[in-house]
VEXKEPA-222024 format. One record per residue (C-alpha): residue number from 1; residue in one letter; chain; x, z, y. Coordinates in steps of 0.02 Angstrom, whole numbers, plus 50000, padded with zeros to 5 digits. Layout:
N
+------+------+-------+-------+-------+-------+
: resi : resn : chain :     u :     w :     v :
+------+------+-------+-------+-------+-------+
:  NUM :    a :     A :     X :     Z :     Y :
...
+------+------+-------+-------+-------+-------+
This chain:
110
+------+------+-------+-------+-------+-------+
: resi : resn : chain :     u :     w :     v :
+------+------+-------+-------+-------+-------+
:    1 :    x :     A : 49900 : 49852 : 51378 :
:    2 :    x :     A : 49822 : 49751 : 51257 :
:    3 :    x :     A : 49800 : 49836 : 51078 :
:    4 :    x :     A : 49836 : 49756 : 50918 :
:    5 :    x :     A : 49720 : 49801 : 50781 :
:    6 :    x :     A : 49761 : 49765 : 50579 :
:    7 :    x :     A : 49625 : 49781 : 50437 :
:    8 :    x :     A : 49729 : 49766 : 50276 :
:    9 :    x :     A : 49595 : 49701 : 50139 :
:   10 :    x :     A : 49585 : 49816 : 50023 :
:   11 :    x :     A : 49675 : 49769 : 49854 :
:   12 :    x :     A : 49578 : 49793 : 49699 :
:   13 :    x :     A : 49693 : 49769 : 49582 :
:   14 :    x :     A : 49663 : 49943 : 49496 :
:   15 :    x :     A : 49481 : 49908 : 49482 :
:   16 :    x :     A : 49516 : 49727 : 49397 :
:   17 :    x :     A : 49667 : 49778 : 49278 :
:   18 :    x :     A : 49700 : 49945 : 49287 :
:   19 :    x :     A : 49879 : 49940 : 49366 :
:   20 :    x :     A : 49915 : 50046 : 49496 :
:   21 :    x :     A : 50006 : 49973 : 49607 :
:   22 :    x :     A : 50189 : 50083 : 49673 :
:   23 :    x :     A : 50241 : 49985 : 49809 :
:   24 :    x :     A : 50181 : 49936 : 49978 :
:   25 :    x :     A : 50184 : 49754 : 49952 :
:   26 :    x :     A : 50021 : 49738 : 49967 :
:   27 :    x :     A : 50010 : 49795 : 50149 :
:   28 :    x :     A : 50175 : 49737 : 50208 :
:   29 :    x :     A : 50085 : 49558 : 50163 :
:   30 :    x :     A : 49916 : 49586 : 50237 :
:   31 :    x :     A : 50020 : 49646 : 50412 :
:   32 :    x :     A : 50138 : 49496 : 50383 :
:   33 :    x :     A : 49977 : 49385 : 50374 :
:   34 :    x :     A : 49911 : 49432 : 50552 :
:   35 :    x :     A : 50081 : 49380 : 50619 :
:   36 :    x :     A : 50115 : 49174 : 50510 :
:   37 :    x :     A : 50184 : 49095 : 50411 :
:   38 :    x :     A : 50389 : 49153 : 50468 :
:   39 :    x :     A : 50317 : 49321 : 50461 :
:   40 :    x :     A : 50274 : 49292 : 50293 :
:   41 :    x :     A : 50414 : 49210 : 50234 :
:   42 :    x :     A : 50531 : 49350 : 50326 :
:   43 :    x :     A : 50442 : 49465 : 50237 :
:   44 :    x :     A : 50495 : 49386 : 50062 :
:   45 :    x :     A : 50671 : 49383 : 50125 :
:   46 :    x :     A : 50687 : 49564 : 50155 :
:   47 :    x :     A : 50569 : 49620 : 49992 :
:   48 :    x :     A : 50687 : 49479 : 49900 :
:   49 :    x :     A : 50844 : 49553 : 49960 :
:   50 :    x :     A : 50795 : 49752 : 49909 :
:   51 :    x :     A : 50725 : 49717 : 49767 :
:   52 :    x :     A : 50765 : 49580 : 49648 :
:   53 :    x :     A : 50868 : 49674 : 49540 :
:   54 :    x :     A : 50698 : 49823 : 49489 :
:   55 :    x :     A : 50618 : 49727 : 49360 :
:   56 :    x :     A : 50458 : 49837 : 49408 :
:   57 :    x :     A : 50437 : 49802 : 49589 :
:   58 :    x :     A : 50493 : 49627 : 49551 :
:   59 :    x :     A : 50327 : 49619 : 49450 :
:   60 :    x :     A : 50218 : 49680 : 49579 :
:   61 :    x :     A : 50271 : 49578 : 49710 :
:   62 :    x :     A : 50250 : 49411 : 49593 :
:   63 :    x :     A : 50060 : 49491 : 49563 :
:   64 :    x :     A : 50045 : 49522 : 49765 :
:   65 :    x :     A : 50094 : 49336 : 49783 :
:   66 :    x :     A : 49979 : 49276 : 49653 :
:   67 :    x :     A : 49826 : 49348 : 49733 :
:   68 :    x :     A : 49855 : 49306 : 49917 :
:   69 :    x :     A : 49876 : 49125 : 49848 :
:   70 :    x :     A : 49697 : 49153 : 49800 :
:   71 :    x :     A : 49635 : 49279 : 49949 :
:   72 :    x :     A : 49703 : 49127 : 50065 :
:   73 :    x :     A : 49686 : 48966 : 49957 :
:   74 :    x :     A : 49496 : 48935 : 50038 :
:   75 :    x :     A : 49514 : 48993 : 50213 :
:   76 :    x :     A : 49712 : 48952 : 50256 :
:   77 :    x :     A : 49798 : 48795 : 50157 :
:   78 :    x :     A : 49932 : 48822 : 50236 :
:   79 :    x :     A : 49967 : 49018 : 50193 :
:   80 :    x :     A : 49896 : 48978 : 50002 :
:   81 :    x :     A : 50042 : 48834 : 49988 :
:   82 :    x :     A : 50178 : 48955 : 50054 :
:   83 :    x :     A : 50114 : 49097 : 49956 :
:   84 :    x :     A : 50105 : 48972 : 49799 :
:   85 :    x :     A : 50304 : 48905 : 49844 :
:   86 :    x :     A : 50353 : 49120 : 49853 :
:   87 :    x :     A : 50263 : 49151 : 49702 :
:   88 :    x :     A : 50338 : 48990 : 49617 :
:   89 :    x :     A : 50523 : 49058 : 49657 :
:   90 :    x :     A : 50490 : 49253 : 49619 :
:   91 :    x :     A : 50406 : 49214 : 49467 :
:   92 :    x :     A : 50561 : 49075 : 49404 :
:   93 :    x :     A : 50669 : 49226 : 49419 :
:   94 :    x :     A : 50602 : 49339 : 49307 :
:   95 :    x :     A : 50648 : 49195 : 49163 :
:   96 :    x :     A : 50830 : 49255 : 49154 :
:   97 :    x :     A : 50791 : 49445 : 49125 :
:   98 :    x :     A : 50808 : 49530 : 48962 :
:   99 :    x :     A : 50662 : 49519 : 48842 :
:  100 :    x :     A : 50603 : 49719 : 48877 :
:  101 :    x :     A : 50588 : 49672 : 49059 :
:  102 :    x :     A : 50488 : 49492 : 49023 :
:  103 :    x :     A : 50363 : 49580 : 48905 :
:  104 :    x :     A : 50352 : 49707 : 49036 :
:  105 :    x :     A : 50323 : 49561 : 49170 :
:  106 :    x :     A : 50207 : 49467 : 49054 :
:  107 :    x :     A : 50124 : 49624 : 49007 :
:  108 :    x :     A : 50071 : 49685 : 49196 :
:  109 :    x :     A : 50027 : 49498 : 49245 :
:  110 :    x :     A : 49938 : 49440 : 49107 :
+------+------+-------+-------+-------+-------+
């Protein structure tokens, strides 16, 4: 039996901006990674379908996006372009909230 193991990169996203992240985005990425591009992309789906309507998770998955473009944008073309096309759509949706949740948005990701 052949064992499968996963190092999640560590996100330092509190030691950059301060945010502390509430959501396991993050890791359910770095596992997705391990696994391609579908497994990416099916990932999206499901975080897409639970939680595009909570303006604050909404947030931290566009940030999650954002830095695997750049975590992958050297090493994988291929995962940077379909981490850039996510983060293109997630972050095009956040145009038609109300203005508390865009300065919210803009706030965190600025």
């Amino acid at each position: 039996m052949e064992i499968l193991k996963i190092v999640i990169p560590k996100w330092n996203i509190a030691e950059i901006t301060g945010y502390d992240p509430m959501t396991t985005f993050w890791q359910d990425f770095s596992i997705a990674d391990k696994f391609g591009n579908e497994a990416i992309a099916d990932t999206y789906r499901r975080v897409k379908a639970e939680w595009k309507d909570n303006y604050k998770h909404w947030t931290e998955l566009c940030l999650v996006l954002n830095h695997k473009i750049w975590q992958w944008h050297e090493r994988d073309n291929q995962k940077a372009t379909l981490y850039d096309r996510l983060w293109k759509e997630a972050d095009g949706m956040t145009a038609e909230w109300p203005d508390e949740q865009q300065e919210y948005y803009f706030q965190i990701t600025d």
